[in-house]
ChimeraX commands (.cxc) that place a marker at each C-alpha (Angstrom):
marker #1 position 100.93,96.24,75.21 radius 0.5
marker #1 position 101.08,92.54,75.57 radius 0.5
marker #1 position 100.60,90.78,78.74 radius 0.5
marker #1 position 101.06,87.11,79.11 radius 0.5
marker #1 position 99.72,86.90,82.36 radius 0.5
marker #1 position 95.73,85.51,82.41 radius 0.5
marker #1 position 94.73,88.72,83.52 radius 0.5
marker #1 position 90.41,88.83,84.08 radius 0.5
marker #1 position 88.66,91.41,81.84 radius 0.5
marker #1 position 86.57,93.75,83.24 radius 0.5
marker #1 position 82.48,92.61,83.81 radius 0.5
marker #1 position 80.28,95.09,85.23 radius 0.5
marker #1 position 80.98,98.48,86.62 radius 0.5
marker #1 position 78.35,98.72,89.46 radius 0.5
marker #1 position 79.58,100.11,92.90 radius 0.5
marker #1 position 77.48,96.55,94.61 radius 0.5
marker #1 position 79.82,94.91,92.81 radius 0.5
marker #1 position 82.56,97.23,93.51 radius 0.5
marker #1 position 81.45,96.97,97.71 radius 0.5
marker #1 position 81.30,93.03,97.73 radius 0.5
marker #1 position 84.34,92.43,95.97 radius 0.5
marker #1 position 86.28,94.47,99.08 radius 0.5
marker #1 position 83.91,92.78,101.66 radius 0.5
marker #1 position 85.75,89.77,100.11 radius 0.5
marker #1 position 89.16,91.09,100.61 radius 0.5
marker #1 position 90.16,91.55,96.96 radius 0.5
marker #1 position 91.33,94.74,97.71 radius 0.5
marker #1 position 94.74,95.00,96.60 radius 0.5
marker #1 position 96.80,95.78,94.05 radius 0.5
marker #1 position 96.89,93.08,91.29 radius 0.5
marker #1 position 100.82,94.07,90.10 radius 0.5
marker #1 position 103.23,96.14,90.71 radius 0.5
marker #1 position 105.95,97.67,88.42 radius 0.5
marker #1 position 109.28,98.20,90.25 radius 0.5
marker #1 position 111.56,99.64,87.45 radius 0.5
marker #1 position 113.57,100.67,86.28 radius 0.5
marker #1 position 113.31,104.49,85.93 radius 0.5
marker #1 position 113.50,105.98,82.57 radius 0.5
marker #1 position 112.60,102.54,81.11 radius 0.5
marker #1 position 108.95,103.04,80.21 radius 0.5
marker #1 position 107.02,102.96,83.24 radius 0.5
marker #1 position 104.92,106.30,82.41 radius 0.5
marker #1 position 104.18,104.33,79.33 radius 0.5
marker #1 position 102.88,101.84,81.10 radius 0.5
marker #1 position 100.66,103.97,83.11 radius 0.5
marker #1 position 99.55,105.88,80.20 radius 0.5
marker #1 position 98.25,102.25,78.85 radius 0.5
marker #1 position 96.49,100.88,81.78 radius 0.5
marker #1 position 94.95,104.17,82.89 radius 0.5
marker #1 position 92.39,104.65,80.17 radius 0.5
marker #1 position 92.18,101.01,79.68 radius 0.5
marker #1 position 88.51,99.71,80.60 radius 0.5
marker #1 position 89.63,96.78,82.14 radius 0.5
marker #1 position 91.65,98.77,84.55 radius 0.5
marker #1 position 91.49,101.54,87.51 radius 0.5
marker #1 position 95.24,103.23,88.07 radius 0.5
marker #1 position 95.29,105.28,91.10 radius 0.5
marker #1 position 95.69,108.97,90.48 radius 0.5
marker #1 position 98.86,109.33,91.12 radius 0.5
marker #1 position 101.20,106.71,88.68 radius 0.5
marker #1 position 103.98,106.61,91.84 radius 0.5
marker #1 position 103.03,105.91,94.77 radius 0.5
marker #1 position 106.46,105.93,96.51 radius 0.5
marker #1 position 104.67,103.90,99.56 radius 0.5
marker #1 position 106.61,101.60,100.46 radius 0.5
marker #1 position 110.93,103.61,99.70 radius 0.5
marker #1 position 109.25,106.87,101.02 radius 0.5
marker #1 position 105.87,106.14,102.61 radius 0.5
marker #1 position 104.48,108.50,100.34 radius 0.5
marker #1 position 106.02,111.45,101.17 radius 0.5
marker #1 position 107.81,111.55,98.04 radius 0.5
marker #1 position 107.55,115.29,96.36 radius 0.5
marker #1 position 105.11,114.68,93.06 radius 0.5
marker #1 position 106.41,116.00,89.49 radius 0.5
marker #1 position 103.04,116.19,88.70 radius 0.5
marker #1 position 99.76,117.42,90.04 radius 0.5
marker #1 position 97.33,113.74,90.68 radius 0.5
marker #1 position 94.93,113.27,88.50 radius 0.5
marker #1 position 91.46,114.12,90.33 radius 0.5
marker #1 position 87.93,113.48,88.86 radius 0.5
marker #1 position 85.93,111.54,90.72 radius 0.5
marker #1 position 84.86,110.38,94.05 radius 0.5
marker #1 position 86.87,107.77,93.89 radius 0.5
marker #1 position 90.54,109.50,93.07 radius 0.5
marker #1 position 89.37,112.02,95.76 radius 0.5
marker #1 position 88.96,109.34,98.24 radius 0.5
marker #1 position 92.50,107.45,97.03 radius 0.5
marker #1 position 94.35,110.81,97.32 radius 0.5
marker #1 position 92.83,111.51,101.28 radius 0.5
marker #1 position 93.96,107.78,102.06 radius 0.5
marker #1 position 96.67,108.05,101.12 radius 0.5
marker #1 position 97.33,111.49,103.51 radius 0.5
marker #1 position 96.51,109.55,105.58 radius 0.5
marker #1 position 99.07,106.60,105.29 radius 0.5
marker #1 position 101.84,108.88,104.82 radius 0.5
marker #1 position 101.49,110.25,108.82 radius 0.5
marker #1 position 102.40,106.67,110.09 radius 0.5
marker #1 position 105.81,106.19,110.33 radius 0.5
marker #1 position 105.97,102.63,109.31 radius 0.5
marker #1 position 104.48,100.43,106.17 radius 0.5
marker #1 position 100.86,99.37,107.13 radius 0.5
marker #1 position 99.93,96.83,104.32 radius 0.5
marker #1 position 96.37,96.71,105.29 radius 0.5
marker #1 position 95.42,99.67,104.59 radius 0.5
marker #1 position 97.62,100.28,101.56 radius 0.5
marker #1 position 95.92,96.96,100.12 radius 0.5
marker #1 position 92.57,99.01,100.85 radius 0.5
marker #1 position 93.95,102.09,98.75 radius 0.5
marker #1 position 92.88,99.49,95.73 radius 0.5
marker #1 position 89.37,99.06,96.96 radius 0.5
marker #1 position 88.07,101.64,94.34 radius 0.5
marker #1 position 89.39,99.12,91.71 radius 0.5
marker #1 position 86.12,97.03,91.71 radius 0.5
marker #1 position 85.83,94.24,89.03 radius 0.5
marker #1 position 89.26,96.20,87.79 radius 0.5
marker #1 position 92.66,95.28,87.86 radius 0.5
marker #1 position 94.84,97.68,89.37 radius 0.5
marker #1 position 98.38,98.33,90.25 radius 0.5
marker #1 position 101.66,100.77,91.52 radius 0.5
marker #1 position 103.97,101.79,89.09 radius 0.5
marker #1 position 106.48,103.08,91.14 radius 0.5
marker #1 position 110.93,102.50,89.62 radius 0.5
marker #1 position 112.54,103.24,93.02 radius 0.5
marker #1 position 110.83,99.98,94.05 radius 0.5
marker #1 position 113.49,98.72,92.09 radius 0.5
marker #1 position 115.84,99.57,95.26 radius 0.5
marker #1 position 114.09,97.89,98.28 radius 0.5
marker #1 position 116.05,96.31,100.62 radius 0.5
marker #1 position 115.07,92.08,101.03 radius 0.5
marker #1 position 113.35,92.75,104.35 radius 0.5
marker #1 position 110.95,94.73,103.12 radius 0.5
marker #1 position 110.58,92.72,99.03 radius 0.5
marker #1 position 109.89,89.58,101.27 radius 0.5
marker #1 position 107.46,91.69,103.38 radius 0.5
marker #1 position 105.15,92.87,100.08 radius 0.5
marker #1 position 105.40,88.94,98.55 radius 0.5
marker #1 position 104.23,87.59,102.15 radius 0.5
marker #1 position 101.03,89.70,102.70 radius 0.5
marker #1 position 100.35,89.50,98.69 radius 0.5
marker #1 position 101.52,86.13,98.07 radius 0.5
marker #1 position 99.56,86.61,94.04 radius 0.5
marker #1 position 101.10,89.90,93.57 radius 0.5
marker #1 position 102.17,89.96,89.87 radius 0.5
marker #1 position 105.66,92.06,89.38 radius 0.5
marker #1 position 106.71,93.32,86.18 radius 0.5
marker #1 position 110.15,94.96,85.57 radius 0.5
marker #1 position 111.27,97.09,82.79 radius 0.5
marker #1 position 114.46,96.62,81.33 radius 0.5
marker #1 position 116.28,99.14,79.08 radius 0.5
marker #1 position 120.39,99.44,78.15 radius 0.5
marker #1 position 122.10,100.34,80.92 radius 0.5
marker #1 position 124.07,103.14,79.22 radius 0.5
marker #1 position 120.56,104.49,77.27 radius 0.5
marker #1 position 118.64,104.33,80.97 radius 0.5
marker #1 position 121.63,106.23,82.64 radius 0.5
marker #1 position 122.01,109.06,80.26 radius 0.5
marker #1 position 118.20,109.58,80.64 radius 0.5
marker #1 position 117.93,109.57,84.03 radius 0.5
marker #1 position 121.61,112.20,84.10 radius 0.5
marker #1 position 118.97,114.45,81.59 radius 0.5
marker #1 position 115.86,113.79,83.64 radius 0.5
marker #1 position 117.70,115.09,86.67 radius 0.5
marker #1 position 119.69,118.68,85.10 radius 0.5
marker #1 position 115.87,119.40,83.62 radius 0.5
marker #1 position 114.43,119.34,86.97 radius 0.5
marker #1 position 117.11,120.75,88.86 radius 0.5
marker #1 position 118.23,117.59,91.00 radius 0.5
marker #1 position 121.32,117.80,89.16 radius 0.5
marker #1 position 123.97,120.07,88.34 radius 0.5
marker #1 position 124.69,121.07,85.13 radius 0.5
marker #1 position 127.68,119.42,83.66 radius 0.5
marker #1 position 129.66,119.59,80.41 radius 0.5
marker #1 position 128.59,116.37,78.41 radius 0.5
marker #1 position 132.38,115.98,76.47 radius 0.5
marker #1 position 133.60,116.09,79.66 radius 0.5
marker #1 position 134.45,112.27,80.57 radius 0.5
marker #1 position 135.46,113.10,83.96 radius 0.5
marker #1 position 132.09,115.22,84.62 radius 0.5
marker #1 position 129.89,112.62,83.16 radius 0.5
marker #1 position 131.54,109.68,85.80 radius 0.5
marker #1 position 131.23,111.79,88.29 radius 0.5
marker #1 position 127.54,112.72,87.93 radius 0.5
marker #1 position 127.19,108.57,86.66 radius 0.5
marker #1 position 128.62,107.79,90.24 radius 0.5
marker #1 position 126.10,109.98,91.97 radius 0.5
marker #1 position 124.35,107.06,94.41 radius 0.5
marker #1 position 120.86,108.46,92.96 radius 0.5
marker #1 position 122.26,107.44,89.54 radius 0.5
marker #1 position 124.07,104.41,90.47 radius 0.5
marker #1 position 121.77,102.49,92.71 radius 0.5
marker #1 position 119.70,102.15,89.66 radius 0.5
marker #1 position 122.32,101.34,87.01 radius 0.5
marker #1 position 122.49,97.60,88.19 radius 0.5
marker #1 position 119.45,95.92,86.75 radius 0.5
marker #1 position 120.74,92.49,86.59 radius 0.5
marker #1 position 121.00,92.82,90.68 radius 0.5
marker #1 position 117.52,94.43,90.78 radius 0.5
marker #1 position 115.86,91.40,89.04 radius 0.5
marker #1 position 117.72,88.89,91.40 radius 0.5
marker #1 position 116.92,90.38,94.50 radius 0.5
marker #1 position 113.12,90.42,93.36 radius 0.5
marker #1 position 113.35,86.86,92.03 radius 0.5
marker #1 position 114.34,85.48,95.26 radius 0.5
marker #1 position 110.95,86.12,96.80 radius 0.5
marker #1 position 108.68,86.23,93.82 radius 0.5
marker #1 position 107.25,83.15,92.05 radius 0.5
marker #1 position 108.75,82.71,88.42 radius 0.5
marker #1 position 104.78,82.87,87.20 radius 0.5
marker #1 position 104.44,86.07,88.56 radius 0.5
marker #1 position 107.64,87.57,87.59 radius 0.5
marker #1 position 108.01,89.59,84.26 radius 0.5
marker #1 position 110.74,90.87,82.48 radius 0.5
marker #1 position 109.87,92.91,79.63 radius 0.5
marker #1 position 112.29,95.16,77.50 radius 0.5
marker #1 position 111.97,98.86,76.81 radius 0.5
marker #1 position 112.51,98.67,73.04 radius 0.5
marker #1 position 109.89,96.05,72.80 radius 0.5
marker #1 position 107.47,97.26,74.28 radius 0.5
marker #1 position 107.45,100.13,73.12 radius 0.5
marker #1 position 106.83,98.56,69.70 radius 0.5
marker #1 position 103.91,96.46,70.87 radius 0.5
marker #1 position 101.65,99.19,71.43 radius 0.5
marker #1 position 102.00,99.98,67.38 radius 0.5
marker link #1:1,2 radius 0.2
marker link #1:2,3 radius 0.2
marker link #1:3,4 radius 0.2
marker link #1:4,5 radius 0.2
marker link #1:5,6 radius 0.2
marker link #1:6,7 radius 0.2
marker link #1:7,8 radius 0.2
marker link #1:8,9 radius 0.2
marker link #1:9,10 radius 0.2
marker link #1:10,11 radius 0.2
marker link #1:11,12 radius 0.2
marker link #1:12,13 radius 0.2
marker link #1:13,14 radius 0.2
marker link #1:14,15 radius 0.2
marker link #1:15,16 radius 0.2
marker link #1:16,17 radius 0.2
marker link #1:17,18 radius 0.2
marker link #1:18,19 radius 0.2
marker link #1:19,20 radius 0.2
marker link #1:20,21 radius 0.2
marker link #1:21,22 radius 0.2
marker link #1:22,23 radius 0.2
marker link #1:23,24 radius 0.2
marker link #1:24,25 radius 0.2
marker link #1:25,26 radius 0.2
marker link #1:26,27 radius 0.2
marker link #1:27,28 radius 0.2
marker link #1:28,29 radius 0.2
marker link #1:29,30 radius 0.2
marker link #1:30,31 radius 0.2
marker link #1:31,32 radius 0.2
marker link #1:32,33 radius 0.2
marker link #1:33,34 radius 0.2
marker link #1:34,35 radius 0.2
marker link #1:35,36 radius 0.2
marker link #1:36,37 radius 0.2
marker link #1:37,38 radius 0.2
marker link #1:38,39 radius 0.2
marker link #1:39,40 radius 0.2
marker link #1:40,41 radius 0.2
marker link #1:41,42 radius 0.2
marker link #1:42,43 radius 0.2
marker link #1:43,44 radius 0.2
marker link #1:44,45 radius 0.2
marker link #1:45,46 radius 0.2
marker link #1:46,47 radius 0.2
marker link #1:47,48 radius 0.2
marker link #1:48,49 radius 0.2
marker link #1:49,50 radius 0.2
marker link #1:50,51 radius 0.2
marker link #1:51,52 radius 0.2
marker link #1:52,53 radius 0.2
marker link #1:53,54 radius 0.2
marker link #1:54,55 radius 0.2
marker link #1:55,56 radius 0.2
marker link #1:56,57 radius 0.2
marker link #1:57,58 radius 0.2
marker link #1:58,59 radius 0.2
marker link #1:59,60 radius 0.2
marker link #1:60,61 radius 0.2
marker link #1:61,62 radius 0.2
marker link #1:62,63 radius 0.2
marker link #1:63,64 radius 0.2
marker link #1:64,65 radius 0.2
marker link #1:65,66 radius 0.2
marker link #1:66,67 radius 0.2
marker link #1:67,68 radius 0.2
marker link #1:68,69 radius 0.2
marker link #1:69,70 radius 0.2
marker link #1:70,71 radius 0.2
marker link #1:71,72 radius 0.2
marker link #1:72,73 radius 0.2
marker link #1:73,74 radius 0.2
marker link #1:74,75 radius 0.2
marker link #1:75,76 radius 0.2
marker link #1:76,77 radius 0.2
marker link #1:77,78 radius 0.2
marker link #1:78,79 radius 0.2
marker link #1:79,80 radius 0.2
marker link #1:80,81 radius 0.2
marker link #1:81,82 radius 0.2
marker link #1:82,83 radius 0.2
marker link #1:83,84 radius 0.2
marker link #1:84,85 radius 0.2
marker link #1:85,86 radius 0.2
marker link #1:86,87 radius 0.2
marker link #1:87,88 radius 0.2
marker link #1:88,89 radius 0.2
marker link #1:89,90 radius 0.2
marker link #1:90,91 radius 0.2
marker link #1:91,92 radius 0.2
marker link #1:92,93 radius 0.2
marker link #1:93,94 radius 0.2
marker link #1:94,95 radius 0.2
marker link #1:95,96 radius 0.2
marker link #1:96,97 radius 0.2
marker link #1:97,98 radius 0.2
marker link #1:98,99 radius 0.2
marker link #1:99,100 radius 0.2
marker link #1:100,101 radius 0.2
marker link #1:101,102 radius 0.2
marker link #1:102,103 radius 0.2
marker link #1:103,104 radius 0.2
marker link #1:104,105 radius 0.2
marker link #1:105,106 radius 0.2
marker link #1:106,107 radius 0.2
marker link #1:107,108 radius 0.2
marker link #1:108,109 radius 0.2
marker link #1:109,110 radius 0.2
marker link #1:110,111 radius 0.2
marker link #1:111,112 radius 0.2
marker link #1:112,113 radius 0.2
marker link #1:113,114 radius 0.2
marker link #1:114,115 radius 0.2
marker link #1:115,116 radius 0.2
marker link #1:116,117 radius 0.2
marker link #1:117,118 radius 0.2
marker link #1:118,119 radius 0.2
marker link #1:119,120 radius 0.2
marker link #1:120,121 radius 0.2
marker link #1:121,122 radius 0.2
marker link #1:122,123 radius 0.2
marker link #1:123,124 radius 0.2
marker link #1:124,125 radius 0.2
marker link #1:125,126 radius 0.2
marker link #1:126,127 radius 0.2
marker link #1:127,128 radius 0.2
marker link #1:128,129 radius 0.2
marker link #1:129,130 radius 0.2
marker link #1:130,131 radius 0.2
marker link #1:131,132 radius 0.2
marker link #1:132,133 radius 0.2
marker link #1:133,134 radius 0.2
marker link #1:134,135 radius 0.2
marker link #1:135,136 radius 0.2
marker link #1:136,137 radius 0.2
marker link #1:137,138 radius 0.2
marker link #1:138,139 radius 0.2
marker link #1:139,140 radius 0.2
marker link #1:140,141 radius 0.2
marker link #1:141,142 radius 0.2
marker link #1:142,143 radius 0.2
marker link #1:143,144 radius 0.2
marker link #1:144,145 radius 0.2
marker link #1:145,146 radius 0.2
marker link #1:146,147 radius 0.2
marker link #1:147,148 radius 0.2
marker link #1:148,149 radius 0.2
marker link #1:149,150 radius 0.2
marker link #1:150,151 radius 0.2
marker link #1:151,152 radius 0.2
marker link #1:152,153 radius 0.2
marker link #1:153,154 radius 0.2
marker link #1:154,155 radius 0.2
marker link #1:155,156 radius 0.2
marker link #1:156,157 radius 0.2
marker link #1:157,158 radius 0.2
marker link #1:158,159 radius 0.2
marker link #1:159,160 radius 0.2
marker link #1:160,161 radius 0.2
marker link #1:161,162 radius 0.2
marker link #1:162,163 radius 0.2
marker link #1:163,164 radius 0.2
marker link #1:164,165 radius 0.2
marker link #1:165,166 radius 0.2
marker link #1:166,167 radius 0.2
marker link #1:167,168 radius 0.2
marker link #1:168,169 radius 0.2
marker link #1:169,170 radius 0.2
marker link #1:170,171 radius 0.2
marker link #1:171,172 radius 0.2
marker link #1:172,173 radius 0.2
marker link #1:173,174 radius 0.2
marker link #1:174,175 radius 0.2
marker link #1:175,176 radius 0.2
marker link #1:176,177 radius 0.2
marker link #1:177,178 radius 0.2
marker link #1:178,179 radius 0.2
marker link #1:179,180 radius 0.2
marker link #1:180,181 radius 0.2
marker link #1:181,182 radius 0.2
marker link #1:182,183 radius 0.2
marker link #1:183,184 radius 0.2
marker link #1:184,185 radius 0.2
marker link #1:185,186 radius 0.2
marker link #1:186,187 radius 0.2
marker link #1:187,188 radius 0.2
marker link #1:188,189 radius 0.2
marker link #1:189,190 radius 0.2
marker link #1:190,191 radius 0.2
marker link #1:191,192 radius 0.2
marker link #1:192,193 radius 0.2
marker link #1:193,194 radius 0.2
marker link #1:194,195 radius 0.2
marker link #1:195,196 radius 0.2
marker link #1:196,197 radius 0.2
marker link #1:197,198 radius 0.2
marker link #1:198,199 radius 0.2
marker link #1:199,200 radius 0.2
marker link #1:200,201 radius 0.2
marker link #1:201,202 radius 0.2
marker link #1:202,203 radius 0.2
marker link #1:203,204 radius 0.2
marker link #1:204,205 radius 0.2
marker link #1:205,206 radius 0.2
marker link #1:206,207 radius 0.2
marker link #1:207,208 radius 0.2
marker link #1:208,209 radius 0.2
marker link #1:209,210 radius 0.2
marker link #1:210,211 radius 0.2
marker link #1:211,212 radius 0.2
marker link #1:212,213 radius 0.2
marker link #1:213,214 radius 0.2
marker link #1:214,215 radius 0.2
marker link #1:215,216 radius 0.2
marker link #1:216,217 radius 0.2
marker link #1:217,218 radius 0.2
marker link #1:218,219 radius 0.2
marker link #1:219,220 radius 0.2
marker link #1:220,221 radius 0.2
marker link #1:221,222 radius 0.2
marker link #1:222,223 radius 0.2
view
């Protein structure tokens, strides 16, 4: 994986250094990844998370801010160490509050240290301005990266993705008037627009901070 950013490699790993960097208010999450779904973005955790230069929270999606984390996991969190323990009851407790607190969601990242750390969550992708212009206010050096991948390719996957797990009906592919129908499900269509996606982001994020990376490529970088 290539990043062009000037990201900070990793020095030192001791928990002094992990306890004055919070004092300082450097906890919070260095990027986050807003999309799309089906377009890499569990790559892209499975990169950073055994990357020494990194600490990904145990869970890759977060869901905080489209579902203030009471999103239902596909996947058990990952849970070995003090650390992901205390990330995982934090985040409990977050999720009782019926309303985004960005303080203490910048604090989830506290465990990060020297690290760099970030959400990876797609349906971020489908925030409303209010609250996109909310996140780039309180993190005003946020880095956000989004995932690109043909529309048509990203679409079918997600249709897949969604009969596998139940969330959607079973349909017969030759069908042209079955497959429209399931395309023009809003769960499948709110996410089929990525040229809107990146605008809406792009109006509150600083060009330097913005990325646009392609599926196909990327996944060719990490050969």
């Amino acid at each position: 994986m290539r990043l062009a950013w000037p990201f900070k490699t990793h020095v030192g790993n001791g928990r002094d250094e992990e306890a004055d960097r919070s004092s300082r208010g450097d906890a919070r999450p260095d990027f986050l990844c807003v999309g799309a779904q089906k377009a890499g973005t569990s790559w892209l955790y499975r990169q950073c998370e055994p990357h020494g230069d990194f600490w990904m929270p145990p869970l890759k999606e977060l869901h905080y801010f489209n579902k203030l984390t009471k999103a239902k996991r596909a996947n058990p969190p990952r849970c070995r160490d003090e650390r992901d323990i205390h990330f995982l009851e934090s985040v409990s407790r977050l999720s009782a509050r019926p309303y985004i607190d960005m303080e203490n969601y910048a604090r989830l990242f506290a465990h990060k240290g020297s690290r760099l750390s970030g959400d990876i969550t797609p349906t971020y992708s489908m925030l409303n301005d209010e609250i996109i212009e909310q996140i780039v206010s309180y993190f005003p050096n946020l880095k956000v990266i989004f995932l690109a991948r043909d529309p048509v390719e990203r679409a079918w996957s997600q249709l897949s993705m969604g009969v596998r797990l139940g969330r959607i009906s079973r349909f017969d592919a030759t069908d042209p008037d079955a497959v429209i129908q399931r395309l023009l499900q809003p769960s499948v269509l709110s996410l089929s627009y990525p040229s809107k996606i990146v605008a809406r982001w792009r109006r509150y994020v600083h060009p330097d901070l913005f990325r646009l990376l392609f599926f196909r490529r990327s996944r060719e970088d990490s050969h």
